[in-house]
C-alpha positions in Angstrom: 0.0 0.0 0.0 1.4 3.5 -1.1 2.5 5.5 2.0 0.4 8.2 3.0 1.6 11.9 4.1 -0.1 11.5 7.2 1.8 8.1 7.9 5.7 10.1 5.8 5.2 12.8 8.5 5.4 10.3 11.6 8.7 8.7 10.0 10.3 12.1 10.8 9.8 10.9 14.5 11.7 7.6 14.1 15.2 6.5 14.6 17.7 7.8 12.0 19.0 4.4 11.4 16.1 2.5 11.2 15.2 4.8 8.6 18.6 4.3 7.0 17.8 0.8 7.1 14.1 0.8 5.8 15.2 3.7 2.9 18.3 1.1 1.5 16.4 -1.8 1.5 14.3 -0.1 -1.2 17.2 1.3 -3.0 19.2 -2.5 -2.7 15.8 -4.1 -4.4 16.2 -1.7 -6.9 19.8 -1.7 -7.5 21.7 -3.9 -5.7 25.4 -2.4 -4.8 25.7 -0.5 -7.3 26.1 3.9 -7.1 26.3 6.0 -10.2 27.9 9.2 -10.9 28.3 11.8 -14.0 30.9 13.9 -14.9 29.6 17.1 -16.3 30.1 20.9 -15.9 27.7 23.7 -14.4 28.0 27.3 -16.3 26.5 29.7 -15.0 26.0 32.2 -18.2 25.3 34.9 -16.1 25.1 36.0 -12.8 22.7 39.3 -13.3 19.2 38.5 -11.6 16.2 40.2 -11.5 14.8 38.0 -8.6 17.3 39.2 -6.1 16.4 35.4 -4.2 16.7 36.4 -0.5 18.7 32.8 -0.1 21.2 33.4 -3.3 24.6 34.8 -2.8 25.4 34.3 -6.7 22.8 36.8 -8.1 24.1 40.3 -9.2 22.0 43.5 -10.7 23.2 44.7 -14.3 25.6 47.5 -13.0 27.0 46.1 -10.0 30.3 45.1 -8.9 31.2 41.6 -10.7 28.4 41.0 -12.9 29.0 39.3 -15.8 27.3 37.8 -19.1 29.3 35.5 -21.0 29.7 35.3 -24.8 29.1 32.7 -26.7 32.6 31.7 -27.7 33.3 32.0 -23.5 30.3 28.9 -23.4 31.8 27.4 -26.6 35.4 27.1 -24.3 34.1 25.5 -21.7 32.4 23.1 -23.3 35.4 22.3 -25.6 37.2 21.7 -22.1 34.5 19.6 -20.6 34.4 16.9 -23.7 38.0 16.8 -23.2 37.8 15.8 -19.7 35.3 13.0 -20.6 32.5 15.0 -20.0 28.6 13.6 -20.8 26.5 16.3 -20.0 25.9 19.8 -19.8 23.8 22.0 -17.0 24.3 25.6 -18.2 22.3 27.9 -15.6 21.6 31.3 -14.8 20.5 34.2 -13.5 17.1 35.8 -14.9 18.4 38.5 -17.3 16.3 41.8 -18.2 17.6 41.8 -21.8 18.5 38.5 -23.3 16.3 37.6 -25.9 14.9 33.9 -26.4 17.5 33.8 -30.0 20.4 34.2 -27.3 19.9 31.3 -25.9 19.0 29.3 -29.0 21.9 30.1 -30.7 23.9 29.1 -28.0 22.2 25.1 -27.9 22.8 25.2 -31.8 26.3 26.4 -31.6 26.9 23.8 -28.7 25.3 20.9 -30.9 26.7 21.5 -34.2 30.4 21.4 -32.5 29.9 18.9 -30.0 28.4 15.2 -29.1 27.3 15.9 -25.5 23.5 16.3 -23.5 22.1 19.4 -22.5 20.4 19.4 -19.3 19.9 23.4 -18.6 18.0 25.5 -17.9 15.5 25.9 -14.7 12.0 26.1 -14.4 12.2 29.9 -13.4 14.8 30.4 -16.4 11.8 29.2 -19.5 9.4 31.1 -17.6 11.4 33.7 -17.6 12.1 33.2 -21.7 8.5 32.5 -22.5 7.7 36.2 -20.5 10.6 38.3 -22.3 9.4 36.5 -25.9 6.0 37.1 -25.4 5.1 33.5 -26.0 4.0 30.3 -24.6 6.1 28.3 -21.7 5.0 25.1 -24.0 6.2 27.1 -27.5 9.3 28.5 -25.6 10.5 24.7 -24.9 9.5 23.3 -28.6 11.7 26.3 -29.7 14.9 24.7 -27.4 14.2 21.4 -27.9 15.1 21.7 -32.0 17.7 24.0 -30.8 19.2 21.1 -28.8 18.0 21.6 -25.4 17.8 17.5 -23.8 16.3 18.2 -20.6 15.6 20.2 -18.0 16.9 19.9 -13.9 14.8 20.3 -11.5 16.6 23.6 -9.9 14.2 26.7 -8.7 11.9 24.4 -7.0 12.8 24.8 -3.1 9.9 24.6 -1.4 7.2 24.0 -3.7 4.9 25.8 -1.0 3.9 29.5 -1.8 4.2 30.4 2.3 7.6 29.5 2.0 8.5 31.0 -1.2 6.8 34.7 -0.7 9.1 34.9 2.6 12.2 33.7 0.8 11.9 34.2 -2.9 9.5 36.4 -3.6 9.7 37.6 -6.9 10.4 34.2 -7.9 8.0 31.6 -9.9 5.6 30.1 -7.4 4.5 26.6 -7.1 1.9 25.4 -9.9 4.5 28.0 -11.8 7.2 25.5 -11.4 5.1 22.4 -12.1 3.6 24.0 -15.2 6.3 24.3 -16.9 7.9 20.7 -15.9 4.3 19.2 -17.0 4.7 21.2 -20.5 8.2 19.9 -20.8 7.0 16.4 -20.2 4.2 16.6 -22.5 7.1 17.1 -25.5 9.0 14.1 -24.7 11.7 16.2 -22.6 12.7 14.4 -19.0 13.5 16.5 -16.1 15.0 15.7 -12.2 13.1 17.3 -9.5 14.8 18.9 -6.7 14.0 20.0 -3.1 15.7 22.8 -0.9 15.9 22.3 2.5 16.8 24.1 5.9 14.8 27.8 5.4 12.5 27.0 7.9 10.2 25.0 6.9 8.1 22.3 8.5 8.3 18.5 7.9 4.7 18.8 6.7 5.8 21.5 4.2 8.7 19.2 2.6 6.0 16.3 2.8 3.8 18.4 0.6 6.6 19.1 -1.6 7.1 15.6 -2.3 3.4 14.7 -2.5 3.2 17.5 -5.0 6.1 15.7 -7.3 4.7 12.5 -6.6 1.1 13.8 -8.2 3.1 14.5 -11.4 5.2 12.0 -11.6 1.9 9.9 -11.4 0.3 12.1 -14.5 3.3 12.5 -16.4 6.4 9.7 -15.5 8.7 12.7 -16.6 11.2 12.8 -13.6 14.1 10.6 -14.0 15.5 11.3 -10.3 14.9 13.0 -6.7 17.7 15.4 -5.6 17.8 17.1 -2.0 20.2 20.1 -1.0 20.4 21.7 1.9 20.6 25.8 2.1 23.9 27.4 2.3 23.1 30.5 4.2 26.7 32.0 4.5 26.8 35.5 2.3 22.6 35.7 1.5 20.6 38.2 2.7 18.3 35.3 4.0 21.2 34.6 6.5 20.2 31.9 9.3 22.6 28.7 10.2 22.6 25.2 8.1 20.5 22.3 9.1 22.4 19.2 10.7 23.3 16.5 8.7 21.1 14.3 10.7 18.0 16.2 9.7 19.2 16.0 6.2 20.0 12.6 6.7 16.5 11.5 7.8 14.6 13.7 5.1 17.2 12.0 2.0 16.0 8.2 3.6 12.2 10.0 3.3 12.3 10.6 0.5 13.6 7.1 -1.3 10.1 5.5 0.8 7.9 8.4 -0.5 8.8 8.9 -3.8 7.9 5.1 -4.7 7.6 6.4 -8.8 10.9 8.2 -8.8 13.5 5.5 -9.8 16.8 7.6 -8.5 17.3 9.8 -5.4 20.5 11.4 -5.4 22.8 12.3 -2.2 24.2 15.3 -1.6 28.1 15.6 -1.5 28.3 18.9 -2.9 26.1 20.8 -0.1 27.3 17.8 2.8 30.8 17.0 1.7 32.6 13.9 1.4 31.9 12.0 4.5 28.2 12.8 4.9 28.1 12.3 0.6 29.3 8.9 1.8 26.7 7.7 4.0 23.7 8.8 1.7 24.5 5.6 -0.3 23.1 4.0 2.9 20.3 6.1 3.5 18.2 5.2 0.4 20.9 7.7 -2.3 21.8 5.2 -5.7 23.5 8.0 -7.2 26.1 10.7 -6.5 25.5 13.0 -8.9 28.4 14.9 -10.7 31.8 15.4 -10.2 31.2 18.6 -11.1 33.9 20.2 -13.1 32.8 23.8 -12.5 29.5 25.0 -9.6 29.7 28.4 -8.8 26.4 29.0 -6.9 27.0 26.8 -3.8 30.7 28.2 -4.0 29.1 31.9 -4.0 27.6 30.7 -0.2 30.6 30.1 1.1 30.8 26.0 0.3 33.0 24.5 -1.7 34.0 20.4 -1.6 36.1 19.7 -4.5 35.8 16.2 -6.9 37.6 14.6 -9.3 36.6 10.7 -10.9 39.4 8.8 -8.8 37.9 10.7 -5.4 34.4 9.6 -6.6 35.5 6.4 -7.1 37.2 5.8 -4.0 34.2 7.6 -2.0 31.7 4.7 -3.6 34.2 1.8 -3.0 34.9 2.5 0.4 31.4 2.5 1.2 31.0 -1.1 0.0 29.2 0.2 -3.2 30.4 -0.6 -7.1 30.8 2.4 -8.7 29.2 3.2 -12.0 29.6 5.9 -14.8 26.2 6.8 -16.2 25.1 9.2 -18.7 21.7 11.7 -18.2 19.2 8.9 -18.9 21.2 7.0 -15.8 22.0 4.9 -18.4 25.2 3.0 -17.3 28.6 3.7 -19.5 31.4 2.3 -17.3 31.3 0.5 -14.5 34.8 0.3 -12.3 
């Protein structure tokens, strides 16, 4: 019998390792011993914002101090560099611009594709919203029109807290919830996969993260477009939200949550880059199958004052030592190498 939210809330009362124990059994039916990880690069086109996010220590307006906009040819090096450190996948990001127009960003996917083999999987929620607004079109025409530019799929970043309480205290000029849902449901509709993400630690209640993931579990039900589950944890250091970081015990406990909850979500991914190595670790017993990337450039976490570094061997080693086989995959979690 599916778990209810009534019945996910009291699991936040039980012992962390019993729900360690309960969240891998699921993931070892699944998957056995085996933990996956990409290599890929975040860039961050620009850091110039017009949400000014409360939590976000990357965003910058137009005139200030170190904002930036990089050109094309900038993108086109970085991706050159990328491939040629085995690279699969691409998650180019950024901040909501005032001026860009939707052919910026098409341009950029074709001159991407036409001079390299690698997966796109860019651009946020907020981000097509934010095209569909400035081109005075559809969010479902905006993603047809990068899709045959070469846009793959689409993370699951800007979500947070997909509760509007939460979100007009700590985002408020962002997208709100049925906002962000909307435009991962038009994305699905078109063929285009997504991974769904959740940000924890701004104060929310269990019963808010619960309806979070009830929320994604709705649409996953409608639509089967999420390939994967990923939870972070807010870096407060540098925002103007400000506040301390949750322990890694409560992110602990919400990670093994959500591998019971999400029983239609195939891969929940643990958190290295927001919990470091160690705590990275132990996710791959608390329900995690995958480890994400290695991450050969992130610059938003950095901006809030954390920064873990990667490389494949580390990654490797990390997954080994936990008693886990370690596996290369590409964006579809398709396995590639296994070591």
């Amino acid at each position: 019998m599916r778990l209810t939210t009534e019945n996910a809330l009291k699991l936040f009362d039980e012992d962390l390792l019993e729900l360690g124990r309960l969240a891998d059994s699921i993931r070892k039916k699944k998957f056995g011993d085996r933990t996956t990880f990409i290599i890929d690069r975040n860039i961050n086109y620009t850091n110039i914002c017009k949400n000014e996010c409360k939590f976000c220590a990357f965003w910058r307006r137009k005139n200030q101090s170190g904002a930036y906009l990089l050109t094309h040819e900038e993108i086109l090096q970085k991706v050159r560099e990328t491939v040629a450190a085995g690279g699969t996948q691409l998650m180019i990001q950024g901040g909501l611009h005032p001026d860009l127009p939707l052919s910026y960003y098409e341009e950029m996917l074709r001159l991407i594709k036409k001079n390299f083999n690698i997966t796109i999987h860019s651009f946020t929620a907020t981000e097509i919203q934010h095209f569909a607004t400035c081109a005075g079109i559809s969010i479902l025409e905006t993603l047809k029109r990068l899709q045959a530019a070469g846009l793959d799929s689409l993370p699951g970043g800007g979500a947070e807290i997909l509760v509007d309480e939460v979100r007009k205290k700590i985002s408020p000029k962002k997208i709100m919830t049925d906002d962000w849902l909307n435009v991962m449901r038009a994305a699905h509709s078109i063929g285009m996969k997504s991974t769904a993400t959740m940000v924890i630690g701004f104060g929310e209640t269990f019963s808010q993260r619960l309806e979070h993931m009830e929320k994604i579990r709705c649409l996953q039900d409608e639509t089967g477009g999420f390939r994967a589950f990923i939870t972070w944890t807010y870096q407060p250091k540098n925002t103007i939200l400000g506040g301390e970081k949750i322990s890694a015990q409560d992110y602990m406990k919400t990670l093994a949550i959500t591998r019971i909850f999400l029983d239609n979500i195939d891969h929940i991914q643990g958190s290295w880059v927001t919990q470091g190595e160690k705590i990275g670790q132990l996710t791959q017993t608390f329900g995690a199958d995958d480890l994400g990337s290695i991450m050969l450039e992130e610059n938003v976490v950095r901006a809030a004052g954390t920064a873990f570094e990667m490389s494949t061997r580390k990654m490797i080693d990390l997954i080994r030592s936990a008693g886990k086989i370690p596996a290369q995959r590409n964006t579809k979690y398709e396995v590639l190498k296994i070591f």
